[in-house]
KOLNU-550543 format. One record per residue (C-alpha): residue number from 1; residue in three letters; y, z, x. Coordinates in Angstrom, 3 decimals. Each point is the difference from the previous one (the first is absolute). Example, Ala and Ser with C-alpha at 12.3 -4.5 7.8 and 13.67 -1.06 7.14 Angstrom:
BEGIN
<pt 1, 'ALA', <-4.500, 7.800, 12.300>>
<pt 2, 'SER', <3.440, -0.660, 1.370>>
END
This chain:
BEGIN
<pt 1, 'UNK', <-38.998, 82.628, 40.100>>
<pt 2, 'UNK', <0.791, 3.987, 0.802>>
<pt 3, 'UNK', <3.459, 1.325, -0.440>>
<pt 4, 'UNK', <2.337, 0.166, 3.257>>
<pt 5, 'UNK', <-1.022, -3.223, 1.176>>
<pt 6, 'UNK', <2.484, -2.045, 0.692>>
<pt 7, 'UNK', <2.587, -0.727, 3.169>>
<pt 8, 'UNK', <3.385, -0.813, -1.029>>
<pt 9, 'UNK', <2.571, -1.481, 2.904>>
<pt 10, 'UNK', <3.856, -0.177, -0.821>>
<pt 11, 'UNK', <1.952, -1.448, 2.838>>
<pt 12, 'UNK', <3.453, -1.253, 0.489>>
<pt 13, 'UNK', <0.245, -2.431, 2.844>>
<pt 14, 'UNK', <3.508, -0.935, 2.109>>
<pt 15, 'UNK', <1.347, -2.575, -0.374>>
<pt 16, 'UNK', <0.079, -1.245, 3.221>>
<pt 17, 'UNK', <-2.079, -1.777, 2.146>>
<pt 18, 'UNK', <-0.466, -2.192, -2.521>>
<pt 19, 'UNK', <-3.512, -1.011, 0.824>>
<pt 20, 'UNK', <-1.090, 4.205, -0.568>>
<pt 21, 'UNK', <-0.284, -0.530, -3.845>>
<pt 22, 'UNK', <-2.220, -3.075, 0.277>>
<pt 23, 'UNK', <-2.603, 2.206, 2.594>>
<pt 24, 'UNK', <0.020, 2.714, -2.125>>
<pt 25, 'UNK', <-1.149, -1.964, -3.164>>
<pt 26, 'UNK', <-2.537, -1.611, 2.250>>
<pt 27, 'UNK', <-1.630, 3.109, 1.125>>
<pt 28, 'UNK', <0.064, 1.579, -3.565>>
<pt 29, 'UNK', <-2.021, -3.789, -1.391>>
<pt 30, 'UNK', <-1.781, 0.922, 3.335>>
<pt 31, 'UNK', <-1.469, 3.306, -1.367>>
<pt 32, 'UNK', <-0.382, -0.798, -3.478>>
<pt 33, 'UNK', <2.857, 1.702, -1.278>>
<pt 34, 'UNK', <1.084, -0.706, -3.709>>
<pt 35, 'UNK', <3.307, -0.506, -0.955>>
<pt 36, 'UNK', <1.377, 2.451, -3.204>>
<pt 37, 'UNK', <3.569, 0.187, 0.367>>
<pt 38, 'UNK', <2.644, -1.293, 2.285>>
<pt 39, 'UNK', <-0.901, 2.063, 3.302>>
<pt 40, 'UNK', <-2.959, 1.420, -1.839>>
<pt 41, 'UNK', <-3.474, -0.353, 1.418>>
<pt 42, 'UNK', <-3.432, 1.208, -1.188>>
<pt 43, 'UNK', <-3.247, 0.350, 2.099>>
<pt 44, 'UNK', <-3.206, 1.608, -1.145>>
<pt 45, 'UNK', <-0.212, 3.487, 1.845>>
<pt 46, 'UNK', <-2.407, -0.297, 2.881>>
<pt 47, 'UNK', <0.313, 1.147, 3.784>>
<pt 48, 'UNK', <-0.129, -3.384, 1.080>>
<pt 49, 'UNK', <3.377, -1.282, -2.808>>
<pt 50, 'UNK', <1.438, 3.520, 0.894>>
<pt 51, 'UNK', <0.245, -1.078, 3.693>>
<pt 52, 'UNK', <1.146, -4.047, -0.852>>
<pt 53, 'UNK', <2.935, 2.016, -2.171>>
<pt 54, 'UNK', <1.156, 2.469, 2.525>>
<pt 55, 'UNK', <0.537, -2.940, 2.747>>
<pt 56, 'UNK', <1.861, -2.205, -1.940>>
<pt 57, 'UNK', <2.256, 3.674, -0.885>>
<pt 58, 'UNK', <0.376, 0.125, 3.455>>
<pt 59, 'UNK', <0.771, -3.573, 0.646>>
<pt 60, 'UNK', <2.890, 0.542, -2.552>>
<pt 61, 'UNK', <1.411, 2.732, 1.460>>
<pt 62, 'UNK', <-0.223, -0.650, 3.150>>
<pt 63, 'UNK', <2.478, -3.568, -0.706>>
<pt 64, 'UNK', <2.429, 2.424, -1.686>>
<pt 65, 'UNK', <-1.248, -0.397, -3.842>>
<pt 66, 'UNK', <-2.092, 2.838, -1.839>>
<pt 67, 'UNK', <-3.449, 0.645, -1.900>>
<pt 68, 'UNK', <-1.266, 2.688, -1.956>>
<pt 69, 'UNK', <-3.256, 0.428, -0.339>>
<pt 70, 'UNK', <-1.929, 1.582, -3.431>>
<pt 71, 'UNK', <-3.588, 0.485, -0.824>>
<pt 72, 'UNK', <0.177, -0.224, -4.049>>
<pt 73, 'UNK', <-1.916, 0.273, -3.178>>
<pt 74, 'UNK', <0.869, -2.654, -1.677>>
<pt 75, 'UNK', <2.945, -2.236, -0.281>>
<pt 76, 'UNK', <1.939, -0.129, -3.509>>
<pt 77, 'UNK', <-0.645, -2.867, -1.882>>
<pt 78, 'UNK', <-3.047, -0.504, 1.709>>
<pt 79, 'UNK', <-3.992, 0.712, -0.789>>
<pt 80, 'UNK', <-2.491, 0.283, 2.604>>
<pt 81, 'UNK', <-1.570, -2.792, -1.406>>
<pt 82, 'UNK', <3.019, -2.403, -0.004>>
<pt 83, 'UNK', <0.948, 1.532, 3.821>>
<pt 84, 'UNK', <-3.506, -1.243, 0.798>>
<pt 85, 'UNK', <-0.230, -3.517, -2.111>>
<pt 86, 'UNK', <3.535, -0.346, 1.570>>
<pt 87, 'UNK', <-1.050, -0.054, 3.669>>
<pt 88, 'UNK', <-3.347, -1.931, -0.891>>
<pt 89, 'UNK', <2.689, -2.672, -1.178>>
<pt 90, 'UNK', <2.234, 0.463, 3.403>>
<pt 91, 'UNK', <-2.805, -1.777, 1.919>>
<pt 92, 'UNK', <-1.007, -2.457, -2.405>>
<pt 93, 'UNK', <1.530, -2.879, 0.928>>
<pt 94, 'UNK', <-1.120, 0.288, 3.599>>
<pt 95, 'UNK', <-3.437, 0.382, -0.838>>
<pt 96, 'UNK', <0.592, -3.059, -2.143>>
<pt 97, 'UNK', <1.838, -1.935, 3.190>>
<pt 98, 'UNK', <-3.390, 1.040, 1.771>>
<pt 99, 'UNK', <-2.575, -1.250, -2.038>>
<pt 100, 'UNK', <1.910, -3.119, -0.530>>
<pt 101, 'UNK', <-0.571, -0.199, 3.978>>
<pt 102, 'UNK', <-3.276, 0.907, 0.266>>
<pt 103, 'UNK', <-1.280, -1.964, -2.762>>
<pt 104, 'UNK', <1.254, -3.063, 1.964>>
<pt 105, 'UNK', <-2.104, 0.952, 3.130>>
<pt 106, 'UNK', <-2.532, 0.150, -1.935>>
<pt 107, 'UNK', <0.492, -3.729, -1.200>>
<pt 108, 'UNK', <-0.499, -0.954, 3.949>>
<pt 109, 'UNK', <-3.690, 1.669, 0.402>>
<pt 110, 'UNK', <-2.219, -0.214, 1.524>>
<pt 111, 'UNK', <1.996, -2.209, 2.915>>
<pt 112, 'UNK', <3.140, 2.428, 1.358>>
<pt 113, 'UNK', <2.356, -1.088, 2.100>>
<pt 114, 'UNK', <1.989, 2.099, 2.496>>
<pt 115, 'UNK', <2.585, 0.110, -1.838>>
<pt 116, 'UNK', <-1.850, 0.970, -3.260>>
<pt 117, 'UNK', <-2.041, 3.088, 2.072>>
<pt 118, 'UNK', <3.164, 1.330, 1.146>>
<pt 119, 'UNK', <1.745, -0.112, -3.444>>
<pt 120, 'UNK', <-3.192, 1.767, -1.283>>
<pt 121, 'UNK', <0.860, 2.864, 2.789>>
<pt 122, 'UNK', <3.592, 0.065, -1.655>>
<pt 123, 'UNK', <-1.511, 0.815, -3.407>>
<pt 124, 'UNK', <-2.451, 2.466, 0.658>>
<pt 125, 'UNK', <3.006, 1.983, 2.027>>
<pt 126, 'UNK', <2.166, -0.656, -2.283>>
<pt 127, 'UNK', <-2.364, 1.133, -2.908>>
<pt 128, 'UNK', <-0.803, 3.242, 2.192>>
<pt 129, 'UNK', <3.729, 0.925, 0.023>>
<pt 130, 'UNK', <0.467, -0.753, -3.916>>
<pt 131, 'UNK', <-2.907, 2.047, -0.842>>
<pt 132, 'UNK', <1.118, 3.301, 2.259>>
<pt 133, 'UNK', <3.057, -0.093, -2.571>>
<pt 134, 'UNK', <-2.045, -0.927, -3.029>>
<pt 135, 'UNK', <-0.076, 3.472, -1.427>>
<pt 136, 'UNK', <-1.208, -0.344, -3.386>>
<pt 137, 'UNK', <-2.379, -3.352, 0.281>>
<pt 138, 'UNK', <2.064, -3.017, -0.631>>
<pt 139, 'UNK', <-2.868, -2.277, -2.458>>
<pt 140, 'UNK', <0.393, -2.556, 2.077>>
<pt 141, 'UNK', <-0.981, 1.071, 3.237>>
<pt 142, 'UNK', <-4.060, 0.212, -0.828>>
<pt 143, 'UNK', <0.893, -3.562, -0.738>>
<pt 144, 'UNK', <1.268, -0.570, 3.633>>
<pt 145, 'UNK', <-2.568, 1.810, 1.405>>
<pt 146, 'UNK', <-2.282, -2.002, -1.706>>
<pt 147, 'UNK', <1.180, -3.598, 1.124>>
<pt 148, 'UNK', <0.044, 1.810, 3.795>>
<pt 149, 'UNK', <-3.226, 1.179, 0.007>>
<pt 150, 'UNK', <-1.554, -4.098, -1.158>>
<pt 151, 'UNK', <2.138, -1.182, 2.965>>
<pt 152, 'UNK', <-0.867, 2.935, 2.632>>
<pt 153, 'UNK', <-3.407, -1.447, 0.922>>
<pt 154, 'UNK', <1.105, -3.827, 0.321>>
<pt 155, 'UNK', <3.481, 0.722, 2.168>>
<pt 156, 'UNK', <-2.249, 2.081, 2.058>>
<pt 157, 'UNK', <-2.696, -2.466, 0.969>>
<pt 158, 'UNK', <2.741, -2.278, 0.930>>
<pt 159, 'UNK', <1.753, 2.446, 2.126>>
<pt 160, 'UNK', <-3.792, 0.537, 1.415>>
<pt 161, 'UNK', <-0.180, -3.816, 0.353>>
<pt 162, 'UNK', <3.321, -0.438, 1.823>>
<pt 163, 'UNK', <-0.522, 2.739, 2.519>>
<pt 164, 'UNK', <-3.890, -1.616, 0.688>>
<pt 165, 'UNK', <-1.335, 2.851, -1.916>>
<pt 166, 'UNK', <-1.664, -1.678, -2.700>>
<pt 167, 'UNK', <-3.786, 0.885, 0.467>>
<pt 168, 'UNK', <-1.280, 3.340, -1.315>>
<pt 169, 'UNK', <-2.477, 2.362, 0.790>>
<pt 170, 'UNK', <0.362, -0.588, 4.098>>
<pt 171, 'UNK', <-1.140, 2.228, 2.382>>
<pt 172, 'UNK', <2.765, 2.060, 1.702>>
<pt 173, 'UNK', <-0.854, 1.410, 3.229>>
<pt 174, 'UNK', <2.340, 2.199, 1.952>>
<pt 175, 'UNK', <-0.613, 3.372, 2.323>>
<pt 176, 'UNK', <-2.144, 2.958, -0.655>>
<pt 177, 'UNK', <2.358, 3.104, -0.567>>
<pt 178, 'UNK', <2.540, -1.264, -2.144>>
<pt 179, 'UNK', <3.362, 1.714, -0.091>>
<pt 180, 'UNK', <3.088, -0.689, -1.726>>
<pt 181, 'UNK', <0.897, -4.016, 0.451>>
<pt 182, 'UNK', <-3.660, -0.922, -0.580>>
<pt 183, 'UNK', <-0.473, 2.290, -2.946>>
<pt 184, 'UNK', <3.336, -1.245, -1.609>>
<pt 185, 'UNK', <-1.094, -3.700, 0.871>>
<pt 186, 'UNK', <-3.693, 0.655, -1.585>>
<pt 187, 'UNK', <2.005, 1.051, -3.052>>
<pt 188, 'UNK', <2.527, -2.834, -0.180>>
<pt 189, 'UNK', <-2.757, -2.347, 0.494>>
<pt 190, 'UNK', <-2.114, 1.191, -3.347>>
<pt 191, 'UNK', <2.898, 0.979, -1.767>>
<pt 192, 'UNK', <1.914, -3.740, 0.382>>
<pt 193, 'UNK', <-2.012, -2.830, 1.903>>
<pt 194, 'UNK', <-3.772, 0.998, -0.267>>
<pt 195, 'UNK', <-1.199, 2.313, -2.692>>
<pt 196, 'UNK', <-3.746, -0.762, 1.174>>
<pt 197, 'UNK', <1.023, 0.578, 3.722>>
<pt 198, 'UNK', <-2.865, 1.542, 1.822>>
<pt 199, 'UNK', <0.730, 1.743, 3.196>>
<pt 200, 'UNK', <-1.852, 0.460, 3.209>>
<pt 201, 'UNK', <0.533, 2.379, 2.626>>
<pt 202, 'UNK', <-1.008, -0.946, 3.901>>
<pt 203, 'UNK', <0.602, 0.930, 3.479>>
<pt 204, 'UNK', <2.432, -2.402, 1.301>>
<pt 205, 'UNK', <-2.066, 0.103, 3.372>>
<pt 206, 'UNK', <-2.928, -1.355, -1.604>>
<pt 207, 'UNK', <1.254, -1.576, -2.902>>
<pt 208, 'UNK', <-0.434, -3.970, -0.059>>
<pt 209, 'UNK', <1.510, -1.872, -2.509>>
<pt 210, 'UNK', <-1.542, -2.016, -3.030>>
<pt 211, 'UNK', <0.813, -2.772, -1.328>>
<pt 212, 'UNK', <1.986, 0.803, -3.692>>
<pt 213, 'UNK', <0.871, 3.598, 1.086>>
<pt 214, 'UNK', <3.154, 0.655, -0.060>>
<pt 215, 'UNK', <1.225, 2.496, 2.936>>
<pt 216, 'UNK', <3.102, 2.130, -0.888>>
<pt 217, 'UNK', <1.523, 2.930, 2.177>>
<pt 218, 'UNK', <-1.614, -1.115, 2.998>>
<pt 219, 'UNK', <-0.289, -1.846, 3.344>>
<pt 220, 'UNK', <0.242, -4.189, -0.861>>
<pt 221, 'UNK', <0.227, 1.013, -3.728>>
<pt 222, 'UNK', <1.406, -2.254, -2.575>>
<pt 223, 'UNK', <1.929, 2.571, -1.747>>
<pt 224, 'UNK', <1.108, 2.567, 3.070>>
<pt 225, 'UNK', <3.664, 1.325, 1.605>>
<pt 226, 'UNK', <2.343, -2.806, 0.655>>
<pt 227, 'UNK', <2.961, 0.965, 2.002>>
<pt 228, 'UNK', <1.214, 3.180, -1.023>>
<pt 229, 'UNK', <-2.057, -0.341, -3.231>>
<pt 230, 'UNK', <-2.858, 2.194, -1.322>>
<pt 231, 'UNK', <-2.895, -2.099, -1.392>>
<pt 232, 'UNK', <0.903, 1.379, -3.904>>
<pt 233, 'UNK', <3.603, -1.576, 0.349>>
<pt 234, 'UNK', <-1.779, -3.044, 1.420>>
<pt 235, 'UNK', <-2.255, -0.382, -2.970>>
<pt 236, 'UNK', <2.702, 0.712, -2.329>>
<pt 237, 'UNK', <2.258, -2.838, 1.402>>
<pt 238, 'UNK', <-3.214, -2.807, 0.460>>
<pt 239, 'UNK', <-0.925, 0.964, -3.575>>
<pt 240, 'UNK', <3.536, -0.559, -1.454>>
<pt 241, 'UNK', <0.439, 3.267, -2.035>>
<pt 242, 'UNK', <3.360, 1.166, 1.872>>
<pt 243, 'UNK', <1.420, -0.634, -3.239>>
<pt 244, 'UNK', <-1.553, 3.643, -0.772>>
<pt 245, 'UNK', <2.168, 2.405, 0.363>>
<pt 246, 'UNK', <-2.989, 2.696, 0.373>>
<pt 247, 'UNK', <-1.723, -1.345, 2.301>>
<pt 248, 'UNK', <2.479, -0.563, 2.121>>
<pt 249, 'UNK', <1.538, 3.370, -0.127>>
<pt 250, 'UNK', <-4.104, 0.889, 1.026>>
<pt 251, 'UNK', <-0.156, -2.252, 2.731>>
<pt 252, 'UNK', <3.085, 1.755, 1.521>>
<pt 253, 'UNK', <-1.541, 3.385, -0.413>>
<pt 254, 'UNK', <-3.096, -1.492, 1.686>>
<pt 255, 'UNK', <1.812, -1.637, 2.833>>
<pt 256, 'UNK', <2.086, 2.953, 0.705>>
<pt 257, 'UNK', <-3.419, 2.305, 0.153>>
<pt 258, 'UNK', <-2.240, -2.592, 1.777>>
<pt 259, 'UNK', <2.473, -1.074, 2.744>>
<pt 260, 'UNK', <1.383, 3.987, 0.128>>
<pt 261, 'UNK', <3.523, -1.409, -0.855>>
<pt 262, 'UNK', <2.926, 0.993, -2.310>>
<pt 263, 'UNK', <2.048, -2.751, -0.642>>
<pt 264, 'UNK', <-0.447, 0.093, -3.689>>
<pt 265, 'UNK', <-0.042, 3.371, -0.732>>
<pt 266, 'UNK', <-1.485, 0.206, -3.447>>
<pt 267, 'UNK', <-0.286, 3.734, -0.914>>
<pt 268, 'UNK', <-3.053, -0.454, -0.968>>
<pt 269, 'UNK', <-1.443, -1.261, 3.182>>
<pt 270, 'UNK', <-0.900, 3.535, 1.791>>
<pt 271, 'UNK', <-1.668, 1.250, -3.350>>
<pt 272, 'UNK', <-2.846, -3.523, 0.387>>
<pt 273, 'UNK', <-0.288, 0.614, 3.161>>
<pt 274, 'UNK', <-1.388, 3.633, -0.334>>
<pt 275, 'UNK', <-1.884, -1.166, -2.863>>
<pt 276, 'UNK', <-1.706, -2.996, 1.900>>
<pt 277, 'UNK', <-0.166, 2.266, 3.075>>
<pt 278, 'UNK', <-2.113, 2.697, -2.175>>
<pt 279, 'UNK', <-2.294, -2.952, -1.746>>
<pt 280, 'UNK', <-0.865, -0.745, 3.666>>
<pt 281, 'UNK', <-0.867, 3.358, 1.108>>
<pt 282, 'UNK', <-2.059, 0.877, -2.717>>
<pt 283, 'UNK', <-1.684, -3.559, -1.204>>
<pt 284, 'UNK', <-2.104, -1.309, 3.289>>
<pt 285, 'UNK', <-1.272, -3.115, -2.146>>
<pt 286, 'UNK', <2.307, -3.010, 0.167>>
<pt 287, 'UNK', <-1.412, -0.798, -3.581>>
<pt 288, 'UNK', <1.080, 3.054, -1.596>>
<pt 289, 'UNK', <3.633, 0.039, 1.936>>
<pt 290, 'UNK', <0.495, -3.378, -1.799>>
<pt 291, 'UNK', <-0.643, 1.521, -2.832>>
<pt 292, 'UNK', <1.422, 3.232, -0.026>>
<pt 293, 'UNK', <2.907, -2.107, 1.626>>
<pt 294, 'UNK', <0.234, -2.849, -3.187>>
<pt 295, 'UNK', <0.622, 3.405, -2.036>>
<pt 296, 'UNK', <3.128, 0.761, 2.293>>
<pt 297, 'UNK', <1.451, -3.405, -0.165>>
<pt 298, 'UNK', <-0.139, -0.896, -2.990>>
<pt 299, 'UNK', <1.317, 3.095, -1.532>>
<pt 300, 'UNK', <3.378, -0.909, 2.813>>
<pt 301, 'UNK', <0.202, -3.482, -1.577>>
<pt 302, 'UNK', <0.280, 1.911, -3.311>>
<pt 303, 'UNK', <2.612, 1.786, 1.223>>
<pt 304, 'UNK', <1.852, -2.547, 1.317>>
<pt 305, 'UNK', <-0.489, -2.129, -3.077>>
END
């Protein structure tokens, strides 16, 4: 590791409320933080731990206490290497606790029960928050990863079989000149229920429906707006993956574009929506929107990830 690359947080906190202490622990375990000293806390020095340090500072001074915040060297005592084995060794035990839980969901396979599909959810959020403060590869989280990937597949056909969404490789249909809902709903549906979905395009004035089509963002569609609703929160919901924090942070960003709203306000809402606005103008086939679209989407569920 280079020199000058390491965040160091010193903080007194009041005494009173009580509860302030407590919170402020929390939100340094939160962050990844590693304990050195009494009041002593060492991050690795990125943009992203630089901002985690400097609201916690604030936090602490705003309730009356103090922080002081370094960017060092090296701490004395201390190697690099031993500042690094020591934070693979912070998170060790909770990637332990997780494979202990994932290893029995794997023991109920291939037959999931609603209670087993939503404590898969827990993991794989749970494991997506350990490993954004994993700095230096704990060993055992290729092992989690591992038993989550074996167990991906077989939670997700029974979320697919729950919802009625069992069957692959169906025919979606929905309207010629696809904007943002059906583009985001042709993505969801490849991404997470139907990799082999294949979509087809029609006048809605002409179109008459077939039997094992499935009709989405349209007229007497099974998947379409319900209430105030846009058809990707709809599928979202029917296919049980709400537990996903991504794609429902997505589906918000969607609804507020598609139904010209703000009630959620994401920032990032008005930069899709010139993105998906430009795909339209310049890509006239529905084919290549959903593909040039898939691109978009998935790199927002990375994001949000």
């Amino acid at each position: 590791m280079s020199k000058a690359s390491w965040l160091l947080l010193l903080h007194q906190i009041p005494p009173k409320p009580a509860y302030f202490r407590a919170k402020v622990l929390r939100r340094l375990s939160q962050v990844g933080a590693l304990a050195v000293k009494n009041s002593a806390y060492l991050l690795p020095a990125t943009d992203d731990t630089l901002e985690d340090f400097e609201w916690i500072s604030q936090e602490i001074t705003q309730q009356g206490g103090a922080a002081w915040l370094f960017r060092v060297e090296m701490i004395g005592g201390m190697s690099e290497d031993q500042i690094e084995d020591s934070f693979r060794q912070l998170h060790e035990p909770e990637f332990q606790d997780l494979i202990q839980q994932t290893s029995a969901l794997l023991e109920q396979a291939p037959h999931f029960s609603d209670d087993a599909i939503l404590s898969y959810r827990k993991l794989v959020r749970r494991h997506q928050e350990l490993k954004r403060i994993d700095f230096f590869g704990c060993p055992s989280c290729s092992e989690l990863e591992e038993l989550l990937s074996r167990i991906e597949k077989q939670t997700k056909q029974a979320v697919l079989a729950q919802a009625g969404l069992a069957e692959r490789a169906q025919v979606w249909v929905t309207r010629k000149g696809v904007k943002v809902d059906r583009i985001a709903s042709a993505w969801l549906i490849r991404r997470f229920i139907d990799p082999e979905a294949k979509f087809r395009f029609v006048d809605p004035e002409s179109y008459v429906h077939s039997p094992g089509e499935i009709r989405f963002d349209m007229f007497l569609g099974e998947y379409t707006h319900q209430g105030d609703l846009c058809t990707f929160e709809v599928l979202i919901s029917e296919g049980g993956l709400r537990s996903d924090p991504a794609l429902v942070a997505i589906a918000e960003i969607v609804h507020d574009i598609d139904l010209k709203e703000d009630r959620y306000q994401h920032a990032e809402t008005s930069g899709v929506a010139r993105m998906v606005g430009g795909l339209c103008v310049h890509t006239p086939a529905d084919d290549d929107r959903l593909e040039r679209g898939a691109m978009l989407f998935d790199s927002l569920y990375q994001s949000f990830r």
